[in-house]
Every structure is written in C-alpha cells, then in structure tokens.
C-alpha positions in Angstrom: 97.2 142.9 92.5 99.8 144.1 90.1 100.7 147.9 90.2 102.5 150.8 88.3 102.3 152.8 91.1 106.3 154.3 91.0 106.1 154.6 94.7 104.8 151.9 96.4 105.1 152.3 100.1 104.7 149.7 103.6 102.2 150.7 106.3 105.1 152.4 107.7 105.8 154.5 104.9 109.1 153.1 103.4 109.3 152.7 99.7 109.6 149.1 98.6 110.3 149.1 94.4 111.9 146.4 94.6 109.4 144.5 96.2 106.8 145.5 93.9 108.9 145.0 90.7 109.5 141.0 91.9 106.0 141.0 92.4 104.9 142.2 88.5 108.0 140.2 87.1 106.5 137.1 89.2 102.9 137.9 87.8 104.3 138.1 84.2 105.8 134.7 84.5 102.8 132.9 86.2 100.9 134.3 83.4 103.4 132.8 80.8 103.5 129.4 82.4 99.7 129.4 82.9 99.1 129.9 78.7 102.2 128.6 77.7 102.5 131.2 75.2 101.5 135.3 75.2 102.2 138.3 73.3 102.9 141.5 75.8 99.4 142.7 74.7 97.8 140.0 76.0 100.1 140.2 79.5 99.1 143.6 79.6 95.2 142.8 79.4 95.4 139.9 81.4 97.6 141.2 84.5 96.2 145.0 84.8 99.6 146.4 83.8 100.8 149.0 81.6 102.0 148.2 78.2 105.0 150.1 79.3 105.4 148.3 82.2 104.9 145.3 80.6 107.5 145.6 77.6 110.2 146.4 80.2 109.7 143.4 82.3 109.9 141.2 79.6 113.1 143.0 78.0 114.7 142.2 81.5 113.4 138.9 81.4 114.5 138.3 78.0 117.8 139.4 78.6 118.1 137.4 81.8 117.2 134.2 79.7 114.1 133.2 81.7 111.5 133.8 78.8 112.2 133.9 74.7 110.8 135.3 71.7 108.8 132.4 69.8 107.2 133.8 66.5 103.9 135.7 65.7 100.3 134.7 66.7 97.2 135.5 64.7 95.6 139.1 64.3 92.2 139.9 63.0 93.9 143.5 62.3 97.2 145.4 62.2 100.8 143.3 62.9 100.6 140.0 64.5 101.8 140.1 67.8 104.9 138.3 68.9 104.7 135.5 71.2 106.7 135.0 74.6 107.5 131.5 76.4 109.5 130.7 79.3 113.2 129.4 78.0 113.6 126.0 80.3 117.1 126.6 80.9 116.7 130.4 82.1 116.6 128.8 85.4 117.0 125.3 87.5 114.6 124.9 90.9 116.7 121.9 93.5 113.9 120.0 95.4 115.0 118.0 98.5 113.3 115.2 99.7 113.9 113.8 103.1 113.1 110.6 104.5 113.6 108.5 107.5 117.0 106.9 106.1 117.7 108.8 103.3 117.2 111.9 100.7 116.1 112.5 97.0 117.3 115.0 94.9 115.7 116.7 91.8 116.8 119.6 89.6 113.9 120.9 87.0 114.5 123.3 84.7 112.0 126.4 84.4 109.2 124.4 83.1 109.7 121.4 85.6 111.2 118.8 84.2 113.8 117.2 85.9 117.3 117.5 84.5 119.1 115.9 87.1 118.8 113.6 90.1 120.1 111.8 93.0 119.6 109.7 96.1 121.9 109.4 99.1 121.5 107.9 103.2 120.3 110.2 105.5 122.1 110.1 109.0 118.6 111.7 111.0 120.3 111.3 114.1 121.3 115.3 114.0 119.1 117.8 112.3 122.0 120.3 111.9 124.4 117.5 110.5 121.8 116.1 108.2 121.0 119.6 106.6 124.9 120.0 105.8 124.8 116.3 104.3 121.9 117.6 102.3 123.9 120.7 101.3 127.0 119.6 100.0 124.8 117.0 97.7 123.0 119.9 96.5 126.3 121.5 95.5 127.4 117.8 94.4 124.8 117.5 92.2 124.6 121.1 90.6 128.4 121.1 89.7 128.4 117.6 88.4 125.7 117.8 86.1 127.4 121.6 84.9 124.6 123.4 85.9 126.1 127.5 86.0 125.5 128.0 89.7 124.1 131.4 89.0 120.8 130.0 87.5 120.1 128.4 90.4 116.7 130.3 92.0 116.9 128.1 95.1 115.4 124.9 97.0 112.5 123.3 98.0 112.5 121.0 100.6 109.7 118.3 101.3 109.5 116.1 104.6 106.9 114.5 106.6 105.5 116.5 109.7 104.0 119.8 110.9 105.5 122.5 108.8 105.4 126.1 109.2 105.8 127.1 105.2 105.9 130.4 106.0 108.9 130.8 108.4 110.9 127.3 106.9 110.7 125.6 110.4 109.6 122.3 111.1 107.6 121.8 114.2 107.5 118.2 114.4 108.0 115.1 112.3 107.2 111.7 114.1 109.2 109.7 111.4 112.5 112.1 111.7 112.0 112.4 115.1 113.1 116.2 114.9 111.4 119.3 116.5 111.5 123.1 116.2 114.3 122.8 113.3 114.6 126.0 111.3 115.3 124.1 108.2 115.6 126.9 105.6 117.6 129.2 107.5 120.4 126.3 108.1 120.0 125.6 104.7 120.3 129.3 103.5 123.3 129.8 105.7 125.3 127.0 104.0 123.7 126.9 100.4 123.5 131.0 99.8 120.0 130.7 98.0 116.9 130.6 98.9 115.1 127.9 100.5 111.2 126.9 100.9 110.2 124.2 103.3 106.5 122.8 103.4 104.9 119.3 104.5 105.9 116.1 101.8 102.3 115.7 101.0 101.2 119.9 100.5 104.4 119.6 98.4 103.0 116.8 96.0 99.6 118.2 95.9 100.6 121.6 94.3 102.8 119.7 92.1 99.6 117.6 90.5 97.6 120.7 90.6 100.2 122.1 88.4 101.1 119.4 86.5 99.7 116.0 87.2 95.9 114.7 88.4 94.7 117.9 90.1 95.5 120.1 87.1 91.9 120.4 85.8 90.5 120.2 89.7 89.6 123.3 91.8 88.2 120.8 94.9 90.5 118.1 95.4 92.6 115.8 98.5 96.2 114.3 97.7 95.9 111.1 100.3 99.7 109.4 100.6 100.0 105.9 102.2 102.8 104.2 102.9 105.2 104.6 106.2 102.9 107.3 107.4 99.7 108.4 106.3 99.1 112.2 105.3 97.0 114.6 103.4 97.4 117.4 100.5 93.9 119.7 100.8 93.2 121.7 97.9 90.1 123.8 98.2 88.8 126.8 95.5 92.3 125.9 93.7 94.5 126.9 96.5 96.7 125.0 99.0 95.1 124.5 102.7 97.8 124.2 105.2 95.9 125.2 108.4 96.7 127.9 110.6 100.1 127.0 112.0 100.9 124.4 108.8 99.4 121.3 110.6 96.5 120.8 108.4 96.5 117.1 107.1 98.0 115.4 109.2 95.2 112.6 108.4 97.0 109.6 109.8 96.8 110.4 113.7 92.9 110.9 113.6 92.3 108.2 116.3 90.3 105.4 115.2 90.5 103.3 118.6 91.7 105.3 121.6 92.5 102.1 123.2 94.8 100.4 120.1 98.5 100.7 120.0 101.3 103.4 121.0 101.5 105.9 117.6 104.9 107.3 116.9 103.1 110.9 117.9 102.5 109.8 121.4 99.0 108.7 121.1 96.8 106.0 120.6 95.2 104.0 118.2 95.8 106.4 115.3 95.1 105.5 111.5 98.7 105.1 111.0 98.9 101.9 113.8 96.2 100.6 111.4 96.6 101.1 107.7 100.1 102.3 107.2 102.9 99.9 106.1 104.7 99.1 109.1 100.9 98.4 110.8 100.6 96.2 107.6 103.9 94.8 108.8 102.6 93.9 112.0 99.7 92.4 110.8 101.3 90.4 108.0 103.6 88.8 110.4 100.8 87.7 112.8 98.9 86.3 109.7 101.4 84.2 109.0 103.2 83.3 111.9 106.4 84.7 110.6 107.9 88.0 110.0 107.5 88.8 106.0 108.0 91.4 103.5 104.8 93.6 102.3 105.6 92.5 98.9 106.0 89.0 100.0 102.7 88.8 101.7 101.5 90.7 98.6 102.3 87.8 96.3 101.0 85.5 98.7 97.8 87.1 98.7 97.5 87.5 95.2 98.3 83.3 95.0 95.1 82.8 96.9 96.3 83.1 101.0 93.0 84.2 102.4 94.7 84.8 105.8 97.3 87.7 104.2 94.7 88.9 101.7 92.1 89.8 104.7 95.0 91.6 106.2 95.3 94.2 102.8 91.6 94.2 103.0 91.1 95.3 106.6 93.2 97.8 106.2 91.6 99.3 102.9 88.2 99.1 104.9 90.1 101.4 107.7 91.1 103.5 105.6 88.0 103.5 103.6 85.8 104.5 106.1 88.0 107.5 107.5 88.2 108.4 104.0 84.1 108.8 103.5 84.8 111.0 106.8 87.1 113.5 104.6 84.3 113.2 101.5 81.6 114.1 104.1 83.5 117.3 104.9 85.1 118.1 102.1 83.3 117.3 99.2 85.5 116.9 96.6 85.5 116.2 92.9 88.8 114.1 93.5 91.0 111.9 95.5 94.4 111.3 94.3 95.6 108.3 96.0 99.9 108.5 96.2 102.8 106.7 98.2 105.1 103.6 98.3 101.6 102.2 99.6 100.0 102.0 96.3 102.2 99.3 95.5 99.8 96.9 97.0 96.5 98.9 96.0 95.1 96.0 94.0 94.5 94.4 97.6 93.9 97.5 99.2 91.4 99.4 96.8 88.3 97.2 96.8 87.5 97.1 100.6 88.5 101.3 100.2 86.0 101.7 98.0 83.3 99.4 99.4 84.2 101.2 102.8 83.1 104.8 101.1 80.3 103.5 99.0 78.6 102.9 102.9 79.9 105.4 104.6 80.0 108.6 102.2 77.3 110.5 101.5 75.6 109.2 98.0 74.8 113.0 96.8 79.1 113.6 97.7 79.9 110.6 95.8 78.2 110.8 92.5 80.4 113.3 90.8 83.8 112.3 92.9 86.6 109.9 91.1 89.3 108.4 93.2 92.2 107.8 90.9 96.1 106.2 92.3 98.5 108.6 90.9 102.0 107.1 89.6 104.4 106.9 92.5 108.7 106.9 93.2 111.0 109.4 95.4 111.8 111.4 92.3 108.3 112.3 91.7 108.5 113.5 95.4 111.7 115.2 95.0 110.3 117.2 91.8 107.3 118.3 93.7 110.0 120.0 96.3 111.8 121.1 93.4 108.0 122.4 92.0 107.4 123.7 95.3 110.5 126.6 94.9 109.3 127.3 91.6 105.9 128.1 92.2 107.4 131.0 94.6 108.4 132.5 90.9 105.4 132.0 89.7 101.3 134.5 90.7 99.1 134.5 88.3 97.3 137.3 88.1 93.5 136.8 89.3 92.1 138.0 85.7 93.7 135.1 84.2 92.9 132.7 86.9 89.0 133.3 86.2 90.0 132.4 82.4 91.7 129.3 83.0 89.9 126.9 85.6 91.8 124.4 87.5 95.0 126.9 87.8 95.8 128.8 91.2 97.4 132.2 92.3 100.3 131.1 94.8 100.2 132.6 98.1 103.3 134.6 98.8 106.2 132.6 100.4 108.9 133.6 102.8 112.0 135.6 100.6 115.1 136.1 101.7 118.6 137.6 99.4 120.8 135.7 97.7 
C-alpha cells in the first residue's frame, strides 16, 4: 500500500525514500491511466495518500512532462477541481519482440500507442550477438524517429520460452534454441535503461487486459497458435506465471507419448499436432507434395476434402486439450491469437465442436471464445506494454471501483 511514512525502513533497518517515493509516484500514475482523468482530491481518496503528498507528486510529475493539467470537472460545492491526465509524449516504452529468424520493434508513447516501428533478421545462432543486434536497432530506431533519448523509461522484451520475469533470464526457448540467457542484464549493459523480459504470450495477455479483449475480464486465457503453441493465464485480474515463470507452456502437454520427437525433447506434444509446422507435415502428406499453409488453405476452402480434414483434425486436437484448460480454469474468456488464426475459419469449427463434448456444460454457458486481431507489431507493443506497466500500480481502492483492471506485481528495477 501507498505510504507517508518519512522513514520508511527494509527488514534490515536501512531507509529506502526513494523506493517508497517511485512506489506512490507509480500508484499515482496507475491511478491516472486507470480513469483517464482525476483531480488530486480524488488521487488522494482513491490511493490512501495525503493531499500533501499527493499535490507534490504531481507537481514533479507535471514538471517532468509525464501528466498535464486538462480543465475543471464538476462540483456539487466550492471550486471545481482541476483534472490531471497522463501527457503521451512525457515518455516512450521500446518493446522487443524476438522470433526464430527475426525481431519486431515498437515504441509507444505513455498511453500505448505505437509511434514508431521496425522489423529486422535475427541471427539466433549466438544469444550474446543477437542481443547487441537488438540493441543497436533499438538505438536505430529511437534516434531516427527523433525520439529525445532521455524520455526513454526502458524495454520490454517478449520471446517464446520459460521466462524468469523477475530476474530477466530466460531458462529455455525450444524455438531459439537458447538456455540460461540473462537477457536483461546484456541488454542493460549495452542499452543503459532498464529492461523487463517475460514469456511472448504473458506479454500479449497483459496487453489485452489492458487494452484489448481481456480489458473488461477478471477470469480469462490468451491461447497463441502458430509455430508453437502457448498460454497467457489471467486469474482474479492478475498475471499467472507459475513459480519459476513456466506456467503456460500449453503446447508440450503430451497428447500421445508415442507420436513424434517435440523440439523440447519429448514426445507426442500438442505442438507435433496442431501447430503450423505439424500442419506443415500433415498438409504435405495430404497432398503428396510439400505446400504452403496458405496454399492448402485455399485449397481447402475450394472444396479439397483431403486438406480441409487436415485443418479440421487439428482444431479437434486442440479443441479437446482446450475443454481440459475450461475444466480447470473456468473462465469467462478465451482469446484466441497467433499467425495461426490465419486459417481459423478451418480450424474453429472442429475447436468448438471438440469443447462443446468435452467441457463441462455448467463451464461453458457463460464462456465466449473470441480470435483476437493478430501481426508482429501487435506483439511488439505488448513488450513495449509490458515495460510500461512496471510504471504503472493501481492502488487496491481503485481496483475494487473499476472491474476488469489489475494492480501490477512489482518488477525487477535496476538505475539508469
């Protein structure tokens, strides 16, 4: 919870104001971006802060450019109160992220919204020389689009794998083939800011519970298909990662301990049966020739039986692991993402017939599974999202007030 306490002390006894004061300044800009507008009385009510307090964080913030003075709201007595707002360009958030071949980039201003972009090859080969490839875009990219370096609050990076959030390390990715990488401090090291690293699809969940599908949700799954398979869990508004960061890591459940090798060393996992290179596979043996996805899309779509069974199976593999999650779960929504929704007009019915048998009918009457709009820049913002939510707590009074928002759990902070 906030504090005025003037001496806030560790366990140890050593003073940490500073800590404290980023803590209250972060609560007082959750609380902005939450309403969109409030007056200082209101950030006082809401956050359990002093007036006093209050007005002095958001002089420093107003003179810092991160929120602005907007006009007067209404009063049933005495002067209207002024109202505050976050200024978009009182700060720019990078987000990073990294695929098997290549990298998107995304700056947002304070409110999200991306200002500038790019895309570049990734040469995965060498974790430490990919990170410096990734670092001198970022510095491409800020100082071409005239971005004053000192607004910069840092970067958020988003990659498939396990993911320890907390100490910026990646433990394993089976599509980068890297393990134990401390990402952020490499990144820190070169760039000079700081750097939060989580799992691709944790990433794009908080994003649409802050901005997109799963803003209004409280219970709800992110489910990405595509060249792997993975899972955002968000549960009483808050971001599940597990204990060591490994939570969601949805496509090596093994379906059939018998079927094929899995790029994670086992067998027969839902990836070697519903992801796109397994729809690769299969296409090809339809056929009798090796084809695009998008080819044997068409094709299906024209009437091919053969290739359209092959979109289907897979939706009814998926399907049924999916009534597994709803079974456990239980939640009001499933936000279907990934270059794999591409072909989700062939994928979708068998999905949903597959849960409809499977899923518990009490669990199913109040859940909606929606496809969410998908491209590497919507990927890259959430990384971008991702840093700026580190800016953001909302203080727990407000939270109650406002269903479907979330207090962010504190992230690893280093000095700039």
């Amino acid at each position: 919870m906030p504090t005025d306490d003037p001496r806030p002390r560790s366990p140890g006894g050593i003073t940490h104001r500073g800590v404290v004061r980023d803590f209250n300044r972060a609560v007082i800009l959750g609380a902005i971006k939450a309403a969109g507008q409030l007056s200082r009385a209101d950030l006082a009510k809401g956050s359990g802060l002093s007036k006093p307090t209050v007005s002095a964080i958001c002089q420093s913030l107003i003179d810092e450019g991160m929120i602005r003075e907007i006009g007067t709201g209404s009063s049933a007595v005495g002067r209207k109160p002024i109202l505050l707002e976050l200024d978009p360009g009182g700060g720019y958030a990078v987000g990073v992220k990294l695929m098997e071949s290549s990298f998107v980039l995304a700056v947002t201003d304070l409110t999200g919204e991306v200002v500038a972009s790019g895309e570049a090859a990734l040469s995965a080969g060498d974790p430490g020389a990919a990170l410096r490839q990734v670092a001198r875009r970022v510095r491409a990219l800020v100082r071409r689009r005239n971005i004053p370096a000192e607004r910069v609050l840092g970067v958020g990076v988003a990659m498939s794998g396990v993911v320890d959030h907390l100490a910026g390390t990646l433990a394993y990715s089976p599509v980068l083939h890297w393990r134990s990488v401390a990402v952020a401090d490499q990144l820190e090291a070169i760039l000079e800011l700081p750097v939060v690293v989580d799992n691709d699809v944790n990433a794009v969940a908080q994003s649409e519970h802050w901005f997109g599908l799963g803003h209004a949700c409280q219970h709800f799954l992110t489910l990405s298909i595509g060249r792997g398979i993975g899972l955002g869990i968000v549960v009483h508004g808050q971001l599940y990662r597990g204990a060591c960061g490994g939570a969601g890591e949805f496509g090596h459940v093994v379906v059939d301990p018998h079927g094929l090798p899995c790029d994670c060393g086992k067998r027969g996992c839902l990836e070697t049966l519903a992801s796109d290179p397994a729809l690769t596979r299969a296409v090809a043996a339809a056929a009798g020739e090796p084809l695009s996805l998008e080819a044997a899309a068409r094709r299906a779509r024209a009437g091919d039986a053969a290739l359209a069974r092959v979109f289907a199976d897979a939706g009814r593999v998926l399907g049924t692991q999916v009534a597994s999650l709803i079974n456990t779960f239980n939640p009001e929504r499933i936000i279907i993402m990934g270059e794999g929704t591409r072909h989700a007009d062939l994928v979708l019915p068998s999905l949903h017939e597959a849960v409809a048998e499977h899923a518990l009918a009490a669990l199913r009457e109040r859940l909606e599974i929606t496809v969410g709009a998908w491209d590497d820049l919507r990927w890259a913002r959430a990384a971008a999202n991702m840093l700026l939510s580190s800016a953001f707590i909302r203080p727990m009074s407000m939270v109650e007030q406002a269903p479907g928002t979330q207090q962010v759990s504190t992230i690893r902070r280093v000095p700039v």
